[in-house]
C-alpha positions as CSV (number, residue, x, y, z in Angstrom):
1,X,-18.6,26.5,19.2
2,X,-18.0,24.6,15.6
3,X,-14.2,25.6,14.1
4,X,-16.4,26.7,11.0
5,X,-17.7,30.0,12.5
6,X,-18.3,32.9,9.8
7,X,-19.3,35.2,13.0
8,X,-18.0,35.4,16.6
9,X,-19.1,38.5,19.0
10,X,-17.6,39.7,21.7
11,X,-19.0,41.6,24.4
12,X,-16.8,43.0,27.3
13,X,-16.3,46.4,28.8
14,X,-19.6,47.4,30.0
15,X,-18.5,46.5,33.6
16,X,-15.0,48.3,33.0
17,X,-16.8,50.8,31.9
18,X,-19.2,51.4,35.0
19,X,-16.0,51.3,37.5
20,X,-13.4,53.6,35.6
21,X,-10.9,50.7,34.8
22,X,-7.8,52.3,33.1
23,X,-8.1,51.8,29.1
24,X,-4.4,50.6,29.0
25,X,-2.3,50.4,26.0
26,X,-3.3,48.6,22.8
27,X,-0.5,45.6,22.9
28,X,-0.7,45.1,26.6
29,X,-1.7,41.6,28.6
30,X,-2.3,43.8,32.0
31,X,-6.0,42.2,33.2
32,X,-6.2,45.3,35.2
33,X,-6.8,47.1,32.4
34,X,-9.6,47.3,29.6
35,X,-7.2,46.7,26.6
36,X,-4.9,43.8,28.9
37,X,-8.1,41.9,29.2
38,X,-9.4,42.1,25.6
39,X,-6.4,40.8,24.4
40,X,-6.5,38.1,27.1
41,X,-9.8,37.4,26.2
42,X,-9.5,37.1,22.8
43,X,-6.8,35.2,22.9
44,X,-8.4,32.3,24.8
């Protein structure tokens, strides 16, 4: 991916989503849980 990116998509959750994974808390870095892995995710 160029640094010069107007645009970047992310798509996760649909698998979290089909096997009950816990939402979690919003400021968490739990993997176990669908908010822990965003932010792991989005922070690379």
């Amino acid at each position: 991916m160029t640094d010069d990116a107007d645009i970047i998509t992310v798509f996760g959750g649909t698998n979290d989503y089909g096997n009950t994974v816990t939402l979690g808390t919003i400021n968490i870095v739990d993997t176990g849980t669908f908010y822990g892995a965003l932010n792991v995710l989005c922070a690379g």
